[in-house]
C-alpha positions in Angstrom: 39.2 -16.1 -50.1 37.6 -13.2 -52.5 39.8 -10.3 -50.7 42.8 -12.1 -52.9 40.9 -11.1 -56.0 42.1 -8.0 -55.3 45.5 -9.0 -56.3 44.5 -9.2 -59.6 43.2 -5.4 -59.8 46.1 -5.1 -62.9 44.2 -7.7 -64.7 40.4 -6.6 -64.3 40.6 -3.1 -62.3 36.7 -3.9 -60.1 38.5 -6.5 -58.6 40.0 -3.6 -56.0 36.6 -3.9 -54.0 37.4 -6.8 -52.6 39.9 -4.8 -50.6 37.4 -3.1 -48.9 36.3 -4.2 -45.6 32.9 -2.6 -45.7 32.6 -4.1 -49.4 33.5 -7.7 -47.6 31.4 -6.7 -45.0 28.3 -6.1 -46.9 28.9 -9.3 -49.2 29.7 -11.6 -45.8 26.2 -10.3 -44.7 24.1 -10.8 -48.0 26.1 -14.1 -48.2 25.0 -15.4 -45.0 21.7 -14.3 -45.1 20.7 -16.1 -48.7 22.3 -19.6 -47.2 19.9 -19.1 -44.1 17.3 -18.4 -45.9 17.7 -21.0 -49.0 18.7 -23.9 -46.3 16.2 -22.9 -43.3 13.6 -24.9 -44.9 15.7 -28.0 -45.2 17.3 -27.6 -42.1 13.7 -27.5 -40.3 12.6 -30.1 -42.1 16.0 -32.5 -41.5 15.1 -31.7 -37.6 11.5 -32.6 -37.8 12.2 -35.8 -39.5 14.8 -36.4 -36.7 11.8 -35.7 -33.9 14.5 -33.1 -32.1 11.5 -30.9 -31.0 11.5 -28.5 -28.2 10.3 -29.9 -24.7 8.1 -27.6 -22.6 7.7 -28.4 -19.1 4.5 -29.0 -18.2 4.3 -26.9 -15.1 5.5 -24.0 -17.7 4.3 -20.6 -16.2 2.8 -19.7 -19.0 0.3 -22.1 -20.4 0.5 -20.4 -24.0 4.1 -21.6 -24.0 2.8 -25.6 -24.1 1.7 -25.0 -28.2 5.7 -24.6 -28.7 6.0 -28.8 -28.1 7.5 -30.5 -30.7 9.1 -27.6 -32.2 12.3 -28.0 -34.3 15.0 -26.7 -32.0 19.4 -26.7 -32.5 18.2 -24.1 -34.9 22.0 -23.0 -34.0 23.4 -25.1 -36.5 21.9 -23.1 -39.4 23.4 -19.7 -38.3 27.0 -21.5 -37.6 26.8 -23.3 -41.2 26.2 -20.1 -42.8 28.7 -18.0 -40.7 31.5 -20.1 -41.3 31.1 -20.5 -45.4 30.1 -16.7 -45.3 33.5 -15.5 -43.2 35.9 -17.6 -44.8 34.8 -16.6 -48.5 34.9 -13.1 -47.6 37.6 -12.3 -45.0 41.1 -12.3 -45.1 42.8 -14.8 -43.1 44.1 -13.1 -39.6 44.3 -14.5 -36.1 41.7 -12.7 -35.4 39.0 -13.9 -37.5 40.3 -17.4 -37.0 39.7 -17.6 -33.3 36.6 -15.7 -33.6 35.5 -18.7 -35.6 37.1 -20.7 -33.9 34.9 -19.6 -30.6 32.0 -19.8 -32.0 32.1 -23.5 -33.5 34.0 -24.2 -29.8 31.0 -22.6 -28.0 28.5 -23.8 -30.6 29.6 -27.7 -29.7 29.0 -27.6 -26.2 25.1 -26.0 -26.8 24.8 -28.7 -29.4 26.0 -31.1 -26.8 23.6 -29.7 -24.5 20.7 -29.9 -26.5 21.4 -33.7 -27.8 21.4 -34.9 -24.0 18.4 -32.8 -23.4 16.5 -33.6 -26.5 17.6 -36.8 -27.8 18.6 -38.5 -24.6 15.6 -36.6 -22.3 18.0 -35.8 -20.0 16.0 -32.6 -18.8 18.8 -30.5 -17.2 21.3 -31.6 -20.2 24.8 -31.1 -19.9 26.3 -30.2 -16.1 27.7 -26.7 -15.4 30.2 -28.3 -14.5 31.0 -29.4 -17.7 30.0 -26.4 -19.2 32.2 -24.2 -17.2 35.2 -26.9 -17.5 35.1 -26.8 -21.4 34.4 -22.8 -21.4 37.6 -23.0 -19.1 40.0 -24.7 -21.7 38.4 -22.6 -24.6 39.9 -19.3 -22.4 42.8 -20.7 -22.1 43.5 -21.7 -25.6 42.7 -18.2 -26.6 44.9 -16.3 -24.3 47.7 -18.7 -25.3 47.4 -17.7 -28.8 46.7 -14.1 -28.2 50.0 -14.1 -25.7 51.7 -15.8 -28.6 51.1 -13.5 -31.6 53.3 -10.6 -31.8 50.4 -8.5 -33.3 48.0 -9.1 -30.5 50.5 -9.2 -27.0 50.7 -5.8 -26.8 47.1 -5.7 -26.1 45.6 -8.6 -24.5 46.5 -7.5 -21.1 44.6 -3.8 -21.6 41.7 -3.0 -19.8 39.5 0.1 -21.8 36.5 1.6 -19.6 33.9 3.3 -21.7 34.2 7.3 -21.7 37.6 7.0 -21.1 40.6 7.5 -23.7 43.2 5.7 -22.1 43.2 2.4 -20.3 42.9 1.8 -16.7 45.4 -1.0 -17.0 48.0 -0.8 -19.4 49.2 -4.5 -18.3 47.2 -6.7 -16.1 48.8 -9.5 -14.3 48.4 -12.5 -16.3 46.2 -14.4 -14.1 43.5 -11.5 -13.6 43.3 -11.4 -17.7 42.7 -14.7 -18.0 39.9 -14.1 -15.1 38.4 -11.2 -16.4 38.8 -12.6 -20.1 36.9 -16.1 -18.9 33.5 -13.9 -17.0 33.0 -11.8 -19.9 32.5 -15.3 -21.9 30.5 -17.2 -19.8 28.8 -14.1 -18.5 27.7 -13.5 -22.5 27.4 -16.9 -23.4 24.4 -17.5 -19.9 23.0 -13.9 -20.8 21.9 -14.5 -24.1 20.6 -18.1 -23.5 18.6 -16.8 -21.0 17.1 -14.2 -23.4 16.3 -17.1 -25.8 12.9 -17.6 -24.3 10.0 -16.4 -26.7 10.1 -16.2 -30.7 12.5 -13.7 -32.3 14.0 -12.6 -29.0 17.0 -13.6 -28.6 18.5 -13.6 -32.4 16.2 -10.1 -33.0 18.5 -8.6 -29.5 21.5 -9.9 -30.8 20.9 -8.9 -34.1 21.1 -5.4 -32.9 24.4 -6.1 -30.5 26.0 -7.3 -33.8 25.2 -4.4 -36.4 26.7 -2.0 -33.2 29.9 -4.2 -32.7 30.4 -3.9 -36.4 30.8 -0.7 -36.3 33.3 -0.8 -33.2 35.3 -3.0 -35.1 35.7 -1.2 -38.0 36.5 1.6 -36.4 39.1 0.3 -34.1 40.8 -2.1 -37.1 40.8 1.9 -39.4 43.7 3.9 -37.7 41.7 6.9 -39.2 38.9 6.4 -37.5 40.7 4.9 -34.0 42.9 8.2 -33.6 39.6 10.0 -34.4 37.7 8.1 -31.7 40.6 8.3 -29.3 40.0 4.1 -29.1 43.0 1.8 -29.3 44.3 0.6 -33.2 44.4 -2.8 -32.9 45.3 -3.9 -36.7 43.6 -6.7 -38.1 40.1 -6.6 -35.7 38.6 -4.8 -39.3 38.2 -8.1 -40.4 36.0 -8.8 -37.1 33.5 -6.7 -38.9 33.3 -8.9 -41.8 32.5 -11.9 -39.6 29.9 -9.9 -37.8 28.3 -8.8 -41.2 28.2 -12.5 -41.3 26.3 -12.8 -38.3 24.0 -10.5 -38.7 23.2 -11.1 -42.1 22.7 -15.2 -40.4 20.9 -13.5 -37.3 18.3 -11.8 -39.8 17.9 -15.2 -42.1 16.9 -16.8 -39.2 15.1 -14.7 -37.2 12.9 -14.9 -41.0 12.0 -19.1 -39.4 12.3 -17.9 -35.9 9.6 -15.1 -35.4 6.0 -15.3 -34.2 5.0 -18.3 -34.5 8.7 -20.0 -34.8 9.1 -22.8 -37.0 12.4 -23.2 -35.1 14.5 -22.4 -32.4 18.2 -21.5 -31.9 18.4 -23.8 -28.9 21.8 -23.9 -26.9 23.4 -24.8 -30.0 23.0 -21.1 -31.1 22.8 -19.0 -27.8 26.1 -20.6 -27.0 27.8 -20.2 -30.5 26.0 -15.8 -30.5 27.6 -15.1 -26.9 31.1 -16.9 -27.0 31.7 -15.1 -30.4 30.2 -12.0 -29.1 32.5 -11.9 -26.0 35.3 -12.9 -28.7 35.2 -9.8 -31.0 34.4 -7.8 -27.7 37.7 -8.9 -26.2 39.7 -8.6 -29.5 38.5 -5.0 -29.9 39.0 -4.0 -25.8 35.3 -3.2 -25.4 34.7 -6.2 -23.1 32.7 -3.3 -20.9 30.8 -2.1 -23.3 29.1 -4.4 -24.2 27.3 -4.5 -20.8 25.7 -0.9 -22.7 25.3 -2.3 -25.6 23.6 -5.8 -24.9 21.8 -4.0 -21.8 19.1 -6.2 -23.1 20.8 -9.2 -21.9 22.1 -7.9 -19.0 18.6 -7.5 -17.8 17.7 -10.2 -18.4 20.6 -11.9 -16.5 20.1 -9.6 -13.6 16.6 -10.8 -13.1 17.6 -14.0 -12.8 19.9 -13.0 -9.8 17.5 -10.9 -7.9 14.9 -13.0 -8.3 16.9 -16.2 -7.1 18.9 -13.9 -4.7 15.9 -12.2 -2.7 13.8 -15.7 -2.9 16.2 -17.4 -0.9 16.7 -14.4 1.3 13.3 -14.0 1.6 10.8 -16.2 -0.2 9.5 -13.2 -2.0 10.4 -12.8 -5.8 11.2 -9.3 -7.6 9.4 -10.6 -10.2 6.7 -12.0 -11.6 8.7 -14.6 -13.5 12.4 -14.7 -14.3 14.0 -14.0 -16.8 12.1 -10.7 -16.8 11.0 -11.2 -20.2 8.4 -13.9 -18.9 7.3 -11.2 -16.2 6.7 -9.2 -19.1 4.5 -11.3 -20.4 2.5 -12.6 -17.6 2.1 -8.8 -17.1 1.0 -8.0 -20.7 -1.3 -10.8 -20.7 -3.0 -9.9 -17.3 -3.6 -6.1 -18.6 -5.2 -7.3 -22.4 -7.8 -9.8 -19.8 -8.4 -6.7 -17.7 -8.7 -4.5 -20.9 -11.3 -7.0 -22.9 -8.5 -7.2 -25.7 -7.7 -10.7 -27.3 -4.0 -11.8 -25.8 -3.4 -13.5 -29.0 -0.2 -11.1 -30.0 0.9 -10.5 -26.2 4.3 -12.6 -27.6 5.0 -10.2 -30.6 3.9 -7.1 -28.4 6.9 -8.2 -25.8 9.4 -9.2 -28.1 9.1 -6.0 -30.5 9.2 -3.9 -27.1 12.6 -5.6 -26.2 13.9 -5.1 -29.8 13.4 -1.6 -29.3 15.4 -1.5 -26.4 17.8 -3.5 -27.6 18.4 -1.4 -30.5 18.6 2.1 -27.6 21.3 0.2 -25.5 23.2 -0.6 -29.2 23.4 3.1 -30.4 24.4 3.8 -26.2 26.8 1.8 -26.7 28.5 3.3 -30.0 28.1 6.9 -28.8 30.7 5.5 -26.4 33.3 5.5 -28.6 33.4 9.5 -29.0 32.1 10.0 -25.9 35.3 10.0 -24.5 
């Protein structure tokens, strides 16, 4: 809504900023951050007085985990609120930012879903994959009908970029392997990052870093200066992709302000779901679905723990790991060595966590040396 302030520049000549994405972008971040932070309280408090409170199994791996009970989770409905309010008072209107939005209230229903059956209803395993996987289906579909369907984006939905490279492999993909490839790099995002969302801080701190790097691709790939620059495809319109990721990590930083060491509340499926699907979104909209495996190598890893450890157990009986995700085998291992050492294991959480924001934060600037890497 404020980018049409700029129309008025004849009337009151600093109204002009607000046609400047990185002034929109900056503004949708500070927005979004000050509505996380002035309605976290009340938000934690709404969820306590409702009694949803995380459930921790009680054969939990790691006993230090059983102190989290009771804790306020679907935590994801703060970051959405402030997203939404944030985006649509400071970008301009495009298809784009639309079904970005639109992805990540889509994907942000089904978590919340989840979590009332699991929480509210004690239904432990929550909503069937099944389910999950039908409703991600029909999201997909929905998108690629509207991208297939707007002039501005046909010419590049069926595109396949590789990082390094200038050109795309694939100029035009046969319909039914876009859709395909479109659908895995959702659900593949969406199951990556709510596997990370296992200790305080981790998952929205990893994310947070994923975000501020896909900001930057988006810019970049919305400026035609910058795209021929790059060698990356101009796609007009994705600029505005970098306002609603200001959003998100200005959200992502609010509530990872309640969310760190010792949480006062937790994203829940109602965020992890709503941070991937609109990750894979902009991802898709800019053509850097592959990338992001560089820059969220965080959550690839912890992904591909999952499937070696599963993988070799069954082939076996013998795990990779320690605990899976790998997070958990970082812990048990961290834990282990401050016994062994005489140190108190008190901060083994924060020691983990700030070890995997690092990374995270590596595998981000990887990923944006990508784009002149080419």
């Amino acid at each position: 809504m404020l980018y049409y302030l700029s129309e008025y520049e004849n009337v009151l000549g600093p109204l002009r900023i607000f046609e400047y994405i990185t002034v929109r972008t900056m503004g949708a971040a500070g927005t979004a951050f000050i509505l996380s932070m002035i309605f976290g309280p009340r938000v934690i408090e709404l969820l306590r007085k409702l009694n949803i409170g995380q459930n921790v199994r009680d054969d939990d791996v790691l006993a230090m985990h059983r102190s989290k009970q009771g804790t306020p989770t679907m935590g994801g409905i703060l970051i959405i609120t402030a997203v939404l309010i944030a985006t649509v008072a400071w970008a301009k209107p495009s298809v784009h930012a639309y079904l970005t939005l639109s992805t990540l209230v889509w994907m942000g229903l089904i978590g919340f879903w989840d979590d009332y059956l699991k929480v509210v209803k004690k239904q432990s395993k929550g909503l069937n994959a099944k389910s999950k996987l039908l409703l991600q289906t029909v999201w997909m579909a929905v998108v690629f009908f509207v991208l297939w369907n707007n002039d501005s984006t046909r010419p590049f939905t069926t595109q396949l970029m590789v990082p390094f490279l200038k050109e795309p492999i694939f100029h035009s993909m046969p319909i039914v392997i876009t859709v395909i490839f479109m659908y895995l790099v959702l659900v593949g995002t969406c199951n990556a990052v709510n596997l990370t969302d296992g200790m305080d801080g981790l998952a929205i701190g990893c994310s947070n870093a994923t975000w501020l790097a896909y900001v930057v691709m988006a810019y970049a790939t919305g400026n035609i200066v910058f795209a021929e620059y790059l060698n990356i495809p101009n796609i007009p319109g994705t600029g505005e992709l970098a306002v609603f990721g200001g959003a998100m990590l200005g959200a992502g930083l609010g509530f990872l302000w309640w969310n760190c060491h010792p949480a006062k509340i937790f994203m829940g499926d109602t965020g992890s779901l709503a941070i991937g699907g609109s990750l894979a979104m902009v991802a898709i909209l800019i053509k850097q679905e592959l990338t992001l495996i560089i820059v969220g190598g965080v959550f690839v890893m912890e992904s591909a723990s999952v499937v070696l450890q599963v993988a070799r157990f069954k082939l076996t009986g013998k795990r990779f790991f320690r605990c899976a995700p790998i997070h958990h085998h970082f812990e048990i291992v961290a834990k282990e060595n401050a016994v062994k050492e005489g140190r108190p294991d008190a901060s083994i959480e924060n020691l983990v966590v700030t070890r995997m924001w690092i990374m995270a934060i590596i595998f981000a600037i990887l990923g944006v040396a990508t784009l002149k890497l080419r």
